[in-house]
C-alpha positions in Angstrom: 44.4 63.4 64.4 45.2 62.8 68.0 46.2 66.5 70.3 48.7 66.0 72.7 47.7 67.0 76.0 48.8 71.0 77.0 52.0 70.8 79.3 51.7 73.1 82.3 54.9 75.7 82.2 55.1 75.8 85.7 56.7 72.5 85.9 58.7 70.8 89.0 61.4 70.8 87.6 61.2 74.3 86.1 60.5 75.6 89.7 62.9 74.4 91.1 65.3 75.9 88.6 64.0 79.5 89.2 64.1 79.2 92.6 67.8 77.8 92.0 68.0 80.8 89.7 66.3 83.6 92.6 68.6 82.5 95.5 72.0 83.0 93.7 71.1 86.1 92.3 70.4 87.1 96.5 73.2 85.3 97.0 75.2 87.7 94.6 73.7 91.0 95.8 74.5 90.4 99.2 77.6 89.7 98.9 78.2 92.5 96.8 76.0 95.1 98.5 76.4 93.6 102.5 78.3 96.8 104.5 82.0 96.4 105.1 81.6 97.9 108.8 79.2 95.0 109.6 82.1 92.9 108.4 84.5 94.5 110.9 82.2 94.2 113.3 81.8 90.6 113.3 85.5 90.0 112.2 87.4 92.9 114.7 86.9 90.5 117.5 88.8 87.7 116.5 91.7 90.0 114.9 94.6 90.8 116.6 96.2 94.2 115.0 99.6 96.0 116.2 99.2 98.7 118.9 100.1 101.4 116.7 97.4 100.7 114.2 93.8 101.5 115.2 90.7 101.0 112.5 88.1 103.7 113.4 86.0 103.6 110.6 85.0 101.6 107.6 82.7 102.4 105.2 80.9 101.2 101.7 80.4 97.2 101.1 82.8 94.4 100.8 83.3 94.9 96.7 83.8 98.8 97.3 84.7 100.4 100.6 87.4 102.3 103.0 88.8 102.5 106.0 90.1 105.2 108.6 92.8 104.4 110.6 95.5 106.0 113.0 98.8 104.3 112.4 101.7 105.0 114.7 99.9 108.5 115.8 99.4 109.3 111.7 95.9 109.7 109.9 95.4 107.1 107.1 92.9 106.1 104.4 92.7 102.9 103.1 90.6 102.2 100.4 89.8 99.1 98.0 87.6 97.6 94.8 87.2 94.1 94.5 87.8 92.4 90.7 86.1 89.3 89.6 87.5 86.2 91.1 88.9 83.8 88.9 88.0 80.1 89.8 90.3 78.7 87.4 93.2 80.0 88.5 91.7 80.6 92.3 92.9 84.1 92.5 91.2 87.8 93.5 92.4 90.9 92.4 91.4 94.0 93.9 92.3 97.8 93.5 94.2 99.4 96.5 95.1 102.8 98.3 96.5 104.5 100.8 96.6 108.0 101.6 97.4 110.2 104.6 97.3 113.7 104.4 100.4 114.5 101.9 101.0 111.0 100.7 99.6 108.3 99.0 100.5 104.6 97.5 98.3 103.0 94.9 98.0 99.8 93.4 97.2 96.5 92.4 97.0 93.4 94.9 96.4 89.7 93.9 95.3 87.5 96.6 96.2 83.7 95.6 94.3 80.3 97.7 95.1 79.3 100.1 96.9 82.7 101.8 99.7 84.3 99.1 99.5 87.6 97.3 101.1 90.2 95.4 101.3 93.7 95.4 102.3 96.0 92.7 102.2 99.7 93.3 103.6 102.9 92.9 103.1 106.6 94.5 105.0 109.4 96.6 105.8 110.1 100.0 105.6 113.4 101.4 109.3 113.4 103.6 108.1 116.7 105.3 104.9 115.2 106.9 106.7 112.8 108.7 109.2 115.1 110.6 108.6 114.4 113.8 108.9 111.1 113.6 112.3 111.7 111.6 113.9 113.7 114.1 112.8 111.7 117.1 114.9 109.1 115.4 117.7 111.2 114.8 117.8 110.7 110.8 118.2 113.1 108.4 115.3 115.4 106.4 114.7 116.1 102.8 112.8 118.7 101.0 110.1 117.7 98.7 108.7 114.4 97.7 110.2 110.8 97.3 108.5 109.2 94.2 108.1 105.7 94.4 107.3 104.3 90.4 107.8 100.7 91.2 107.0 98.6 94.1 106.6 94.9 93.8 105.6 92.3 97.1 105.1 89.1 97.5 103.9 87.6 100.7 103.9 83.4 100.6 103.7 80.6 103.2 102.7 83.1 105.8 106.0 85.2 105.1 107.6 88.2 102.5 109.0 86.1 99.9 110.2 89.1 97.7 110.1 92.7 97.4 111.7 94.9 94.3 111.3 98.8 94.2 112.0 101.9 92.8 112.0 105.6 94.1 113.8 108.9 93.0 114.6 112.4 95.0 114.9 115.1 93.0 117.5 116.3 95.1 117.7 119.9 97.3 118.6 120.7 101.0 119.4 117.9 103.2 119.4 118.7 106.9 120.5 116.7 109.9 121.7 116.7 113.7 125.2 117.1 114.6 125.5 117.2 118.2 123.8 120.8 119.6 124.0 121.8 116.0 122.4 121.2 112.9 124.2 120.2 109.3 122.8 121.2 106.2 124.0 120.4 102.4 122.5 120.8 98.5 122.1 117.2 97.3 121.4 116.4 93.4 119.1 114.2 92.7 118.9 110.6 93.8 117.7 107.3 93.4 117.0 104.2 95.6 117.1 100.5 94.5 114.8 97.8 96.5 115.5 94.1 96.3 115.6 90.9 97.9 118.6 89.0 99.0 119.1 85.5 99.8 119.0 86.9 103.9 116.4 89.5 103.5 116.2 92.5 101.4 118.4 95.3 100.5 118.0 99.2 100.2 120.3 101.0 98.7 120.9 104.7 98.0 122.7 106.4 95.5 123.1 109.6 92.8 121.4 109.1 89.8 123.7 108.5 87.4 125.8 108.0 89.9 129.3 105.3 90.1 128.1 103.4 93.4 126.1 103.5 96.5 126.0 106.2 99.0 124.7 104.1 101.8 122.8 101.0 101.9 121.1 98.9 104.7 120.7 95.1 104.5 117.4 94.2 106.6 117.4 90.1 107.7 114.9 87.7 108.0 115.4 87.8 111.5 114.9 91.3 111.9 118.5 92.5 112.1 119.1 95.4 110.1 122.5 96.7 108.9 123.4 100.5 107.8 126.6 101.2 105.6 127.6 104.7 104.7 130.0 105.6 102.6 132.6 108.2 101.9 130.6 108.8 98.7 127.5 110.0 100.8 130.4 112.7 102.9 132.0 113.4 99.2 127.5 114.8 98.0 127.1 116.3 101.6 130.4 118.4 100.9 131.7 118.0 104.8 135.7 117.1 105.2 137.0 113.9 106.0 140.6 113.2 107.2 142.7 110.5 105.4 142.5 109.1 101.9 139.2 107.3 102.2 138.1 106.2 98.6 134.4 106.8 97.3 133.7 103.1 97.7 135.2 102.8 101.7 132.6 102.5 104.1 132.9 105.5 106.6 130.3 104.3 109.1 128.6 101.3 110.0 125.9 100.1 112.8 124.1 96.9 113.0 121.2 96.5 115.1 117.5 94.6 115.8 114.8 96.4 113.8 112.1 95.1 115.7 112.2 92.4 119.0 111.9 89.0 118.0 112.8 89.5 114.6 110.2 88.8 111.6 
C-alpha cells in the first residue's frame, strides 16, 4: 500500500484566505469603533451648515455617538445608533434623538441610495422653554407641553417630498400681546393635523373633538407661508366680535415669505 504524501495546512491558497479573512474583520472594527469627532474633523471643512446652527462637540464612534450643538441661541443634543445596512434593498436605518433642555424628539430614520430618507418620530415640546423666542415674534404662549405621537418625513431628489403629523395640547391658559396690554383665555384641549398638499404642506389647528379648524397655515414650496384664523379660534378665546361672523369665516388672514429665497 502506497501513503499519499502529508499536505502542508498552511497552504497558498489557505493563506491567502486568512489574510482575506484578518483584513475584513479590521475592516469591520474600524469602522465600527473609528471616533465620530475624527469624522467631523475631516468632514466639517467641506460642510456648509446654517449660521444659527453651531456643532461644538461630538462624541462616541460612527455606529454610536452624539453631538452638542447651539441652534438659533438654544442648547441641543443630538444623538444616533446605527442598524445593519441592508445590501439588498441598499438602505441604513439608524436610531435618532434630539433633546434640549425641556424637550425631546425620538425616532427612527431610513437613509435610502443614492440620497433619500425617512423619518418617523414622535416626542414633546416644552412651549415654555422657548418663550423668548415666542414673544420676540409676537405669537401667542401656552402652558404645558405639546405632545407630538406621530411625525412622518420624507426627504427625495434633494427636497421634502412629504411630511404627516400629529400633536395634542391638553389645553389651559393661553396668553398673547394686544397692543401695551396682554390677553389671556382658558383653552380646552387641542389638536393639530400635519400634511402635505399638492403646493407644500399644511398645519392646521383645532379642538379636539372639535367641528372645524381654528386656524391653519399653508407653507409653499417656495417658501411662502399663509395664516388663516378663524372666528372659531375668537369663539375658544372667549373675546367679542362685532357682526354675524360664522364659526367657519376667516377673521384674519396674512401671507408672507417664510424664509428669503424660498425652499
Amino acid at each position: 500500500m502506497i501513503e499519499s504524501a502529508a499536505k502542508s495546512f498552511l497552504r497558498p491558497g489557505k493563506v491567502f484566505l486568512l489574510l482575506l479573512a484578518g483584513l475584513l474583520v479590521y475592516l469591520v472594527a474600524l469602522i465600527v469603533w473609528v471616533p465620530a469627532g475624527w469624522i467631523w474633523h475631516q468632514a466639517s471643512p467641506h460642510l456648509t451648515l446654517p449660521p444659527q446652527v453651531q456643532v461644538q462637540q461630538v462624541s462616541g464612534t460612527l455606529w454610536r455617538g452624539a453631538a452638542d450643538m447651539v441652534v438659533a441661541g438654544y442648547p441641543v443634543r443630538a444623538g444616533w445608533e446605527l442598524g445593519w445596512p441592508s445590501v439588498s434593498s441598499l438602505q441604513w436605518p439608524l436610531a435618532l434623538s434630539i433633546a434640549t433642555s425641556q424637550s425631546q424628539l425620538s425616532g427612527d430614520v431610513v437613509v435610502v441610495w443614492p440620497g433619500n430618507l425617512s423619518l418617523d418620530a414622535r416626542g414633546y415640546v416644552t412651549v415654555a422653554e422657548f418663550e423668548d423666542l415666542i414673544r420676540q415674534s409676537g405669537g401667542a404662549m401656552i402652558e404645558g407641553d405639546v405632545t407630538i405621537d406621530r411625525l412622518r418625513v420624507a426627504w427625495e431628489d434633494n427636497r421634502l417630498a412629504d411630511a404627516r403629523g400629529y400633536g395634542r395640547w391638553d389645553g389651559g391658559l393661553v396668553t398673547w400681546p394686544m397692543g401695551n396690554q396682554t390677553g389671556q383665555a382658558e383653552f380646552p384641549p387641542m389638536e393639530a393635523n400635519l400634511d402635505t398638499t399638492n403646493n407644500g404642506i399644511a398645519l392646521t389647528v383645532l379642538e379636539q373633538g372639535g367641528d372645524g379648524p381654528a386656524a391653519d397655515a399653508n407653507i409653499q414650496w417656495n417658501g411662502t407661508m399663509e395664516l388663516r384664523v378663524y372666528k372659531r379660534m375668537v369663539d375658544l378665546a372667549d373675546q367679542p366680535w362685532s357682526g354675524s361672523a360664522q364659526p367657519d369665516d376667516v377673521v384674519f388672514r396674512v401671507r408672507q415669505p417664510l424664509l428669503p429665497g424660498g425652499f
